[in-house]
Z-matrix of the N, CA and C atoms (Angstrom, degrees):
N
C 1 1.443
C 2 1.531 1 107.45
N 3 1.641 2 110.96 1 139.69
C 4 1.439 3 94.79 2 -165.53
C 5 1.993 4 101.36 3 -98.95
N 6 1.353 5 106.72 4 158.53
C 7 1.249 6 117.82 5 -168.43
C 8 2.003 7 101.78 6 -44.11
N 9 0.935 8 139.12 7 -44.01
C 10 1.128 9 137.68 8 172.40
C 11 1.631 10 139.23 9 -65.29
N 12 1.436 11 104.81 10 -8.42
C 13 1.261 12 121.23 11 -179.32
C 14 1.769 13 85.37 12 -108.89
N 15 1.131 14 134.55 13 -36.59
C 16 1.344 15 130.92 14 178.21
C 17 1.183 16 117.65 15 -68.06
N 18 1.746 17 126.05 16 -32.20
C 19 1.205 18 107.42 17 142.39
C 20 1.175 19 149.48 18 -38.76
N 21 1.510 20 101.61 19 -70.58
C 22 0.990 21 109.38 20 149.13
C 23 1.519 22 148.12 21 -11.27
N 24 1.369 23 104.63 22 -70.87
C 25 1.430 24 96.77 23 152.33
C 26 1.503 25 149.14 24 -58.28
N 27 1.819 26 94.34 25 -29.79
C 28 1.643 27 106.78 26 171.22
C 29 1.862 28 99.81 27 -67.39
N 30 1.201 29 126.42 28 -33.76
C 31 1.454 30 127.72 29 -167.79
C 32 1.298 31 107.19 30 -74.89
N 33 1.546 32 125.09 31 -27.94
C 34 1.699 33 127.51 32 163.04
C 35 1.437 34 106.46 33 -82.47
N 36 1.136 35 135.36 34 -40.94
C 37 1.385 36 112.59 35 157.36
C 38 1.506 37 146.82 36 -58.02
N 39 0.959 38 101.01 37 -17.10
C 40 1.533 39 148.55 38 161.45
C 41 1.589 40 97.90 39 -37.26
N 42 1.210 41 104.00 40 -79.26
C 43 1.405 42 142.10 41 -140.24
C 44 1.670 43 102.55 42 -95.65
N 45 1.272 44 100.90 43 -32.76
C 46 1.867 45 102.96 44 166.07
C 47 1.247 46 127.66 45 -81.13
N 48 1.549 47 99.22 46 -25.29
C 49 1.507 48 108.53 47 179.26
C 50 1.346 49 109.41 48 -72.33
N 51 1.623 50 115.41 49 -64.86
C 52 1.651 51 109.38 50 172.33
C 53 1.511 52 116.44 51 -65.58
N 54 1.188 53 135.60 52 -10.01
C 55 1.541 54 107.89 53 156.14
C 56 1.304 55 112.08 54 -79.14
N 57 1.360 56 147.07 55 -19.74
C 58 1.584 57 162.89 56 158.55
C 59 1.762 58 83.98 57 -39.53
N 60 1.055 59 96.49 58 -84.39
C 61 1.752 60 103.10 59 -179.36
C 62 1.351 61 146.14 60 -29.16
N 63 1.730 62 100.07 61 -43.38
C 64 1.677 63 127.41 62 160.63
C 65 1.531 64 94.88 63 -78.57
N 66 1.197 65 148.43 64 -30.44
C 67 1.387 66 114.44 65 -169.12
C 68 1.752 67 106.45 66 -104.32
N 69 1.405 68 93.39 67 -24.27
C 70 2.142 69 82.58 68 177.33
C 71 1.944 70 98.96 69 -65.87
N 72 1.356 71 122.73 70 -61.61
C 73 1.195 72 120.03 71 147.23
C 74 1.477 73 136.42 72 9.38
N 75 1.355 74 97.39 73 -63.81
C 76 1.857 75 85.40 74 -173.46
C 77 1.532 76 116.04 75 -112.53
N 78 1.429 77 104.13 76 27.44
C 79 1.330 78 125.24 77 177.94
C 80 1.888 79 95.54 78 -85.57
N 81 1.360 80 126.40 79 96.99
C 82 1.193 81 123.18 80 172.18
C 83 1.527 82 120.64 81 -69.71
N 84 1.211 83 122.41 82 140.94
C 85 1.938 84 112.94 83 -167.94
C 86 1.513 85 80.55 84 -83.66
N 87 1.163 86 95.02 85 169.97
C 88 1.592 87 120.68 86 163.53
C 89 1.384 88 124.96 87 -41.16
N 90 0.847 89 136.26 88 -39.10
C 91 1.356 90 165.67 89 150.10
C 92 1.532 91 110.68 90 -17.24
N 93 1.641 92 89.13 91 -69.91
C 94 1.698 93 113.79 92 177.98
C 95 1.375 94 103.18 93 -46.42
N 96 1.526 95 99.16 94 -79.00
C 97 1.884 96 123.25 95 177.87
C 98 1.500 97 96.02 96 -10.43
N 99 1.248 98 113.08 97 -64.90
C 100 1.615 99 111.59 98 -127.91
C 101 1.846 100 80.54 99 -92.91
N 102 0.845 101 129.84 100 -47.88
C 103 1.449 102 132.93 101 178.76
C 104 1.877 103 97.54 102 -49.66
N 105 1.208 104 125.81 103 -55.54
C 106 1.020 105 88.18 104 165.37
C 107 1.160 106 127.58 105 -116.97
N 108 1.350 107 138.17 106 66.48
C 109 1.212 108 130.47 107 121.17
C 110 1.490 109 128.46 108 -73.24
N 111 1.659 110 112.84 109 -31.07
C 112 1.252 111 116.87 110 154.75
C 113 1.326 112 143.38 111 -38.47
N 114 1.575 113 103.26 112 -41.71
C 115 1.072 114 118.19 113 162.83
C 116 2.106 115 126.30 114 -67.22
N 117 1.577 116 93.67 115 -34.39
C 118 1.370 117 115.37 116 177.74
C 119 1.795 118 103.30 117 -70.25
N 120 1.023 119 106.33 118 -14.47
C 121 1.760 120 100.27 119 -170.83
C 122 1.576 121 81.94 120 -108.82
N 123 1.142 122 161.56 121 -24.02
C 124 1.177 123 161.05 122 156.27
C 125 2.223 124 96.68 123 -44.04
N 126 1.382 125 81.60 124 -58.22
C 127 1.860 126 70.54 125 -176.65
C 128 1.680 127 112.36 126 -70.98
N 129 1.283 128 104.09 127 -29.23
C 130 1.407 129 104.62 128 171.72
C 131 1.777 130 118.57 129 -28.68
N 132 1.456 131 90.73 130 -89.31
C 133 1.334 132 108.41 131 158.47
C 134 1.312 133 136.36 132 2.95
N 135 1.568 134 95.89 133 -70.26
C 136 1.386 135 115.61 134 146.66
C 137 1.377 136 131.34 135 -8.63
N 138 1.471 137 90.68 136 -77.11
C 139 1.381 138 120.70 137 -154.76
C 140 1.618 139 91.51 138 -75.66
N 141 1.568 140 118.05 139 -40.20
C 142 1.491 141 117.90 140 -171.50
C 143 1.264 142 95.08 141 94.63
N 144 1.943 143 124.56 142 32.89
C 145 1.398 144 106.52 143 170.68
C 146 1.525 145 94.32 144 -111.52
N 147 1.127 146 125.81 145 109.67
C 148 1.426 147 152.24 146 136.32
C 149 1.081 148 134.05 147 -38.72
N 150 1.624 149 134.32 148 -26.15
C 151 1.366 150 149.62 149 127.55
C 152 1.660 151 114.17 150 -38.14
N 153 1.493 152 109.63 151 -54.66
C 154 1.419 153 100.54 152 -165.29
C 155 1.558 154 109.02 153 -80.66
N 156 1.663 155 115.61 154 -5.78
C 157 1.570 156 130.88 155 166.22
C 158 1.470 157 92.64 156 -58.60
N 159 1.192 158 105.44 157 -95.72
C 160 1.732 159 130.60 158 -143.87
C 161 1.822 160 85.47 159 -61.51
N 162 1.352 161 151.80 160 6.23
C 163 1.667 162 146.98 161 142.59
C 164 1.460 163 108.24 162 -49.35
N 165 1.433 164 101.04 163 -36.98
C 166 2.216 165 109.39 164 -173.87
C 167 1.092 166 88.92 165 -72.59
N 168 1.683 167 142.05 166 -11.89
C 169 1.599 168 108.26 167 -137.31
C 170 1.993 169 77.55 168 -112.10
N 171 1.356 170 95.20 169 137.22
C 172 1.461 171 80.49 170 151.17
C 173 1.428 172 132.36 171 -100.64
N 174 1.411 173 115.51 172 172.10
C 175 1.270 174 116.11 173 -176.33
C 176 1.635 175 130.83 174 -44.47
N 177 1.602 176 76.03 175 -44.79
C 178 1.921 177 91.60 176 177.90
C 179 1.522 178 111.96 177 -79.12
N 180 1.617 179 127.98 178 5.50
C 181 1.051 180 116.94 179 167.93
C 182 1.448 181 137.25 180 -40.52
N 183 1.156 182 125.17 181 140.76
C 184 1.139 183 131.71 182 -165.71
C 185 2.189 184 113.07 183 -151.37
N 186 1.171 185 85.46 184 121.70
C 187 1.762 186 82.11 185 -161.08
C 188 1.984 187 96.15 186 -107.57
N 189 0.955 188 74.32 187 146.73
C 190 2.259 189 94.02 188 176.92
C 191 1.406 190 106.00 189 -30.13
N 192 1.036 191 126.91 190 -13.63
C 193 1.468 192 120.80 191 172.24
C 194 1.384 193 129.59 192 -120.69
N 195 1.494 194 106.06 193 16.62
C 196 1.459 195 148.35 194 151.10
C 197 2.061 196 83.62 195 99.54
N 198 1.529 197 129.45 196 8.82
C 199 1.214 198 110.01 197 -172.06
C 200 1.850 199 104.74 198 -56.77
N 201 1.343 200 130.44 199 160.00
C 202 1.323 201 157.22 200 -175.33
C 203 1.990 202 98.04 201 -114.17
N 204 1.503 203 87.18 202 137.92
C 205 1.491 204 107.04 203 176.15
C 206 1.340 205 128.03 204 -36.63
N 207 1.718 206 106.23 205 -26.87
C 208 1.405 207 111.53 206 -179.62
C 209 1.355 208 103.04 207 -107.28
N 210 1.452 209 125.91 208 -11.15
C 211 1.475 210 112.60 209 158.76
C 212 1.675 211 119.57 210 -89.90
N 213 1.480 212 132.38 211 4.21
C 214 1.321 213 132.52 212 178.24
C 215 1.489 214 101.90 213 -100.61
N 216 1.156 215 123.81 214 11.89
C 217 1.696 216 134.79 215 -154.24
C 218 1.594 217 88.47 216 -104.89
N 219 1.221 218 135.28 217 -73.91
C 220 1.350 219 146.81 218 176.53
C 221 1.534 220 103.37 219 -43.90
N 222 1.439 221 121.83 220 -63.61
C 223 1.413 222 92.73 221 161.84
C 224 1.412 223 146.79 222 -95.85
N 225 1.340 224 131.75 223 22.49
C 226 1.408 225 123.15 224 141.03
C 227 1.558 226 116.75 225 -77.16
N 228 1.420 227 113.70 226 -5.03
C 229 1.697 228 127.09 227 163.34
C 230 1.552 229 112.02 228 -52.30
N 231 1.463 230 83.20 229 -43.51
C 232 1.782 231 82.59 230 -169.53
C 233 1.522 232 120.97 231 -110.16
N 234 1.668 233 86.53 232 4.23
C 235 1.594 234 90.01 233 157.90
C 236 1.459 235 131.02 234 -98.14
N 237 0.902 236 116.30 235 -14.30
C 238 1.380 237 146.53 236 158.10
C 239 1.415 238 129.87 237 -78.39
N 240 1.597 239 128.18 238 -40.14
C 241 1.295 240 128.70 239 143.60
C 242 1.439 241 130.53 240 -59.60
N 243 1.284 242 126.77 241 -29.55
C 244 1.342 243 124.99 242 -174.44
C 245 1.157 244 124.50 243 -61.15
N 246 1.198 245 128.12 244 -20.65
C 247 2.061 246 144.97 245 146.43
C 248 1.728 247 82.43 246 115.92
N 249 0.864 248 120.11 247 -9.60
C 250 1.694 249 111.96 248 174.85
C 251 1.269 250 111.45 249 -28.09
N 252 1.572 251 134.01 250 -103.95
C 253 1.247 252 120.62 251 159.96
C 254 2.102 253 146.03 252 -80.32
N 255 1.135 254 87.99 253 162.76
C 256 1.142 255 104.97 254 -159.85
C 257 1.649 256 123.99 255 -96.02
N 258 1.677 257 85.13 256 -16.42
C 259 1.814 258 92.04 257 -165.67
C 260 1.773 259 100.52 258 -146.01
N 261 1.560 260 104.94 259 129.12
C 262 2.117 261 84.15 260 -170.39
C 263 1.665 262 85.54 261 -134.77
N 264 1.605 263 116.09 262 122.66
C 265 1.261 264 121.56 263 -179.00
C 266 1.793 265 93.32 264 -114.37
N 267 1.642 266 105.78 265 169.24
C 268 1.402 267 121.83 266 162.60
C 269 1.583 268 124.09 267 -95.72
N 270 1.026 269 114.03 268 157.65
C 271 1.441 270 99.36 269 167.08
C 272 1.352 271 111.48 270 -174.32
N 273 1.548 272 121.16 271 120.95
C 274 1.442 273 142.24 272 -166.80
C 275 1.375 274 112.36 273 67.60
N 276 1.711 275 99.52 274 73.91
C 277 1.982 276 102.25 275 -163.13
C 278 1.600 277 72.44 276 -103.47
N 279 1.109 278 121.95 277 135.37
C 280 1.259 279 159.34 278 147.23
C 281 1.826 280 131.73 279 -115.22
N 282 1.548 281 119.62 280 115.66
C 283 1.040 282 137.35 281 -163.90
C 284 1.699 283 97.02 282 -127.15
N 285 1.549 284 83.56 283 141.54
C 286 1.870 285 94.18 284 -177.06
C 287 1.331 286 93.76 285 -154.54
N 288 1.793 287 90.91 286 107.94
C 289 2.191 288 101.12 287 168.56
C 290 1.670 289 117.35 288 -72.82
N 291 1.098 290 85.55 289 109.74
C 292 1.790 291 106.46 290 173.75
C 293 2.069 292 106.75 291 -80.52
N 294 0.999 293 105.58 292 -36.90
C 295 1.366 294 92.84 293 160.72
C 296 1.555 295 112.94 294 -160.16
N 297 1.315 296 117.42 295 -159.42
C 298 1.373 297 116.71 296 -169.29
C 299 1.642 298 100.12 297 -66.04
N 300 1.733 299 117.07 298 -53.21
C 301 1.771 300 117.30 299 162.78
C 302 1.355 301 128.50 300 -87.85
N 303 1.181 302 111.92 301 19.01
C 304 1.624 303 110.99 302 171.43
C 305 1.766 304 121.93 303 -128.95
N 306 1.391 305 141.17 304 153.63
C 307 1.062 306 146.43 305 147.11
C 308 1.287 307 110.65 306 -116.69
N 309 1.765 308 101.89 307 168.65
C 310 1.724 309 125.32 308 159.54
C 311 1.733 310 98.36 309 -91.39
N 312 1.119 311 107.36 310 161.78
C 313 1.367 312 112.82 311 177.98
C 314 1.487 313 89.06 312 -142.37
N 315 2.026 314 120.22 313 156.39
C 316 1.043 315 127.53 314 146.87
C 317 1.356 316 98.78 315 -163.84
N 318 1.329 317 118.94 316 157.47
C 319 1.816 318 139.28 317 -169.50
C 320 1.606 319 109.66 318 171.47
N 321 1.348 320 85.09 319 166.61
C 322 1.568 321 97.30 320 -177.47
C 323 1.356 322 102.74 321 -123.82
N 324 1.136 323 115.51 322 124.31
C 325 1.483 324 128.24 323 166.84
C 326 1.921 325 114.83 324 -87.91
N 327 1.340 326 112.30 325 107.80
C 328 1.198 327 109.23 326 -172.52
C 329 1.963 328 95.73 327 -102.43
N 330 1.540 329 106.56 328 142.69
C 331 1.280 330 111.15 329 175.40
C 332 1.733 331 100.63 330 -123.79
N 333 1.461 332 101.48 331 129.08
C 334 1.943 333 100.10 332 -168.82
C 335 1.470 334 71.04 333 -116.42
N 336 1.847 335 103.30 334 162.53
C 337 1.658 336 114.67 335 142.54
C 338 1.562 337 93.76 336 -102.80
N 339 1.529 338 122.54 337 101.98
C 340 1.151 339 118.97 338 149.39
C 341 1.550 340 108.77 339 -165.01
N 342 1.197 341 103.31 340 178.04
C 343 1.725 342 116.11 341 -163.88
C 344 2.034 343 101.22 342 -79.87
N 345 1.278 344 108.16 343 -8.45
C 346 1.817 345 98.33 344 -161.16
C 347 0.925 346 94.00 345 -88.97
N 348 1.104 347 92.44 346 147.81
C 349 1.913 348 136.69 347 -171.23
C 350 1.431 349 104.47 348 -73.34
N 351 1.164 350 113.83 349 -56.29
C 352 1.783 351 131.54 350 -170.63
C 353 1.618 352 122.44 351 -83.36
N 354 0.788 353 141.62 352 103.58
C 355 1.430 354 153.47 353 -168.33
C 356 2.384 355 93.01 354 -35.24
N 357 1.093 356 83.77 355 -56.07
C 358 1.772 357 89.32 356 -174.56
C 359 1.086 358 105.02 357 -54.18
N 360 1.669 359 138.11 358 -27.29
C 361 1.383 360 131.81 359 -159.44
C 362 1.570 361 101.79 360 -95.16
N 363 0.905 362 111.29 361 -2.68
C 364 1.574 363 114.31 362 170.68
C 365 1.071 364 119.63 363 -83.00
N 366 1.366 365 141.67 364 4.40
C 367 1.462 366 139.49 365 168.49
C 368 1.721 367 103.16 366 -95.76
N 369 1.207 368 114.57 367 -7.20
C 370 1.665 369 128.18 368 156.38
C 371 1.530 370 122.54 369 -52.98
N 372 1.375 371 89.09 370 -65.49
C 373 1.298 372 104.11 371 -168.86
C 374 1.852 373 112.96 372 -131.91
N 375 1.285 374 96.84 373 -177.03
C 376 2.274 375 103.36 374 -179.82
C 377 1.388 376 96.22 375 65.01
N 378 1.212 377 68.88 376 156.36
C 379 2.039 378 97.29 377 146.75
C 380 1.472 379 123.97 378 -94.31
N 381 1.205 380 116.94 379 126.84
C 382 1.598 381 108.19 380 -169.11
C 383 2.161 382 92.87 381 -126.46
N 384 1.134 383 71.40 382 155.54
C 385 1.262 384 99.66 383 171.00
C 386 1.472 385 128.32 384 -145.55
N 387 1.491 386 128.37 385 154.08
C 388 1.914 387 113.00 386 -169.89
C 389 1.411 388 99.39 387 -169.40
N 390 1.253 389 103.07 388 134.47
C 391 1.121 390 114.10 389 138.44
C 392 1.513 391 153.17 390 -134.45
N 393 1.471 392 110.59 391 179.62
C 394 1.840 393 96.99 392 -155.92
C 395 1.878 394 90.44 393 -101.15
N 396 1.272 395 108.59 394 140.68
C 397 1.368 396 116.73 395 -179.43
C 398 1.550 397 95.71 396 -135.81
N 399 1.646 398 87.41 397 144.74
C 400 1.723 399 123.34 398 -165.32
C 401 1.681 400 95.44 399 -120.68
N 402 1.518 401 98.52 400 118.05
C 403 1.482 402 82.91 401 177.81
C 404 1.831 403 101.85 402 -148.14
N 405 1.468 404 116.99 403 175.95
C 406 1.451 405 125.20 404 -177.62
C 407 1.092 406 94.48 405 -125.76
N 408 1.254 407 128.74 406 115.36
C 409 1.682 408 144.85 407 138.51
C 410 1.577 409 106.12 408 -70.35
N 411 1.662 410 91.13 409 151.00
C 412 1.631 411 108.07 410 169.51
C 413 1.766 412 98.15 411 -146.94
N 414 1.572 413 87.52 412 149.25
C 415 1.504 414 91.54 413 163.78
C 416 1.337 415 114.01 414 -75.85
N 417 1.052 416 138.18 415 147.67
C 418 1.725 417 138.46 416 177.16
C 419 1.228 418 104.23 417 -109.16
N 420 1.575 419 119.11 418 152.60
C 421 1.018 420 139.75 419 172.17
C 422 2.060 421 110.63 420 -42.09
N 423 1.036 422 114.23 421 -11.04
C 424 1.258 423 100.52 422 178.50
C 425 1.942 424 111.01 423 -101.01
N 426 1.498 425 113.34 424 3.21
C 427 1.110 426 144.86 425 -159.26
C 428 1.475 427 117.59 426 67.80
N 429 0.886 428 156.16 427 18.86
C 430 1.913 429 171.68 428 57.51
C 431 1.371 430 106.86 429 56.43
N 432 1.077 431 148.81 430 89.28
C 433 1.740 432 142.41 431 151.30
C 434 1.375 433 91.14 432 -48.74
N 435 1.634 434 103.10 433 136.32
C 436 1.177 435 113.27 434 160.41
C 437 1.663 436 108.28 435 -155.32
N 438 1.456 437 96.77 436 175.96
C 439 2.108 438 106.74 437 -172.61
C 440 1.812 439 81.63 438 -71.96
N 441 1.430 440 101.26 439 141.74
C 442 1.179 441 115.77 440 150.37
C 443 1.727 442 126.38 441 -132.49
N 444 1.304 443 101.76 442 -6.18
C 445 1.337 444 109.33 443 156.11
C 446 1.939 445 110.43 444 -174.61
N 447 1.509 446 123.42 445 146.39
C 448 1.163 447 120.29 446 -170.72
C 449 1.703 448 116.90 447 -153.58
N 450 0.820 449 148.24 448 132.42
C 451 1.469 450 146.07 449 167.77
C 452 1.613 451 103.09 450 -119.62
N 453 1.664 452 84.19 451 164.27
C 454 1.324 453 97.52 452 -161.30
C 455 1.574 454 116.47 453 -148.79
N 456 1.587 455 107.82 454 142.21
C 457 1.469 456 92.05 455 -179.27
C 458 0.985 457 101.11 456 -135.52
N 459 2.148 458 123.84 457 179.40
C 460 1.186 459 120.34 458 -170.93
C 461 2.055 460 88.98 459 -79.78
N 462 2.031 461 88.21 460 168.24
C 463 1.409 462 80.43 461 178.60
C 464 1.321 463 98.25 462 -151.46
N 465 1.799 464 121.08 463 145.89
C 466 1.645 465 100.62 464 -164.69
C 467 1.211 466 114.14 465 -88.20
N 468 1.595 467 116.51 466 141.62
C 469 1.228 468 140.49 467 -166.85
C 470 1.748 469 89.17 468 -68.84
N 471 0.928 470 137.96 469 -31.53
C 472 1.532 471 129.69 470 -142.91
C 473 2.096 472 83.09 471 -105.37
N 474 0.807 473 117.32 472 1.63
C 475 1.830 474 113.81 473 177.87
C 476 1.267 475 97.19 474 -102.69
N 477 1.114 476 141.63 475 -19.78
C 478 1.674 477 152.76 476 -167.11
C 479 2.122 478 112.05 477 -83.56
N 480 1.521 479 112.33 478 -35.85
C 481 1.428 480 140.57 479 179.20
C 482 1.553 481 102.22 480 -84.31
């Protein structure tokens, strides 16, 4: 085989292996997914987009106090509209696959009124407030993880620093 076709070939093998590599790779497990969308409804929040919240929620949701998707809608409306806070971080999001379509979910959603960027710089400054939410994701028939049921309690901001 002459030295140039042997390149050659080492340079397509090359080249199959790391695309082999980039695509088993950027296949996130479930785990990932759902961790961050959690995190993505954390920026939501943020943002005051309320649409891109209640997309996680599924239909059949059902929350610890038997509220329904279209009754938990009005109030993260008005928790989120009231200009109260300003800044909504996560903290200790933990996900555990119970089966191939289901997880446990738990995290703390902290809401500060203040300008910091960094979850730590908030024991500086704002008012914070948080709580820890317990929740069940499912994959749905459209392949989508989403909340299908969650409760929630207050949780202290000062155990989080």
């Amino acid at each position: 085989m002459s030295r140039a076709r042997l390149l050659a070939v080492a340079g397509a093998l090359v080249a199959f292996v790391a695309t082999y590599l980039l695509l088993t790779r950027s296949r996130p497990t479930p785990e990932e997914l759902i961790r961050h969308k959690a995190i993505a409804m954390a920026d939501a929040a943020e943002r005051k987009d309320l649409g891109f919240i209640m997309k996680q929620v599924s239909e059949r949701f059902r929350a610890e106090e038997g509220l329904s998707r279209d009754e938990v809608r009005p109030f993260l409306a008005g928790q989120l509209f009231r200009g109260e806070w300003m800044r909504v971080f996560t903290a200790g999001v933990e996900v555990t696959l119970t089966s191939p379509s289901t997880a446990d979910f738990k995290g703390v959603y902290i809401f500060a009124r203040s300008e910091a960027k960094l979850l730590k710089d908030l024991a500086r400054e704002g008012v914070v407030a948080s709580y820890e939410i317990t929740a069940r994701v499912e994959k749905e028939a459209d392949g989508e993880w989403r909340f299908v049921s969650a409760s929630w309690r207050q949780a202290d901001p000062g155990s989080l620093f």
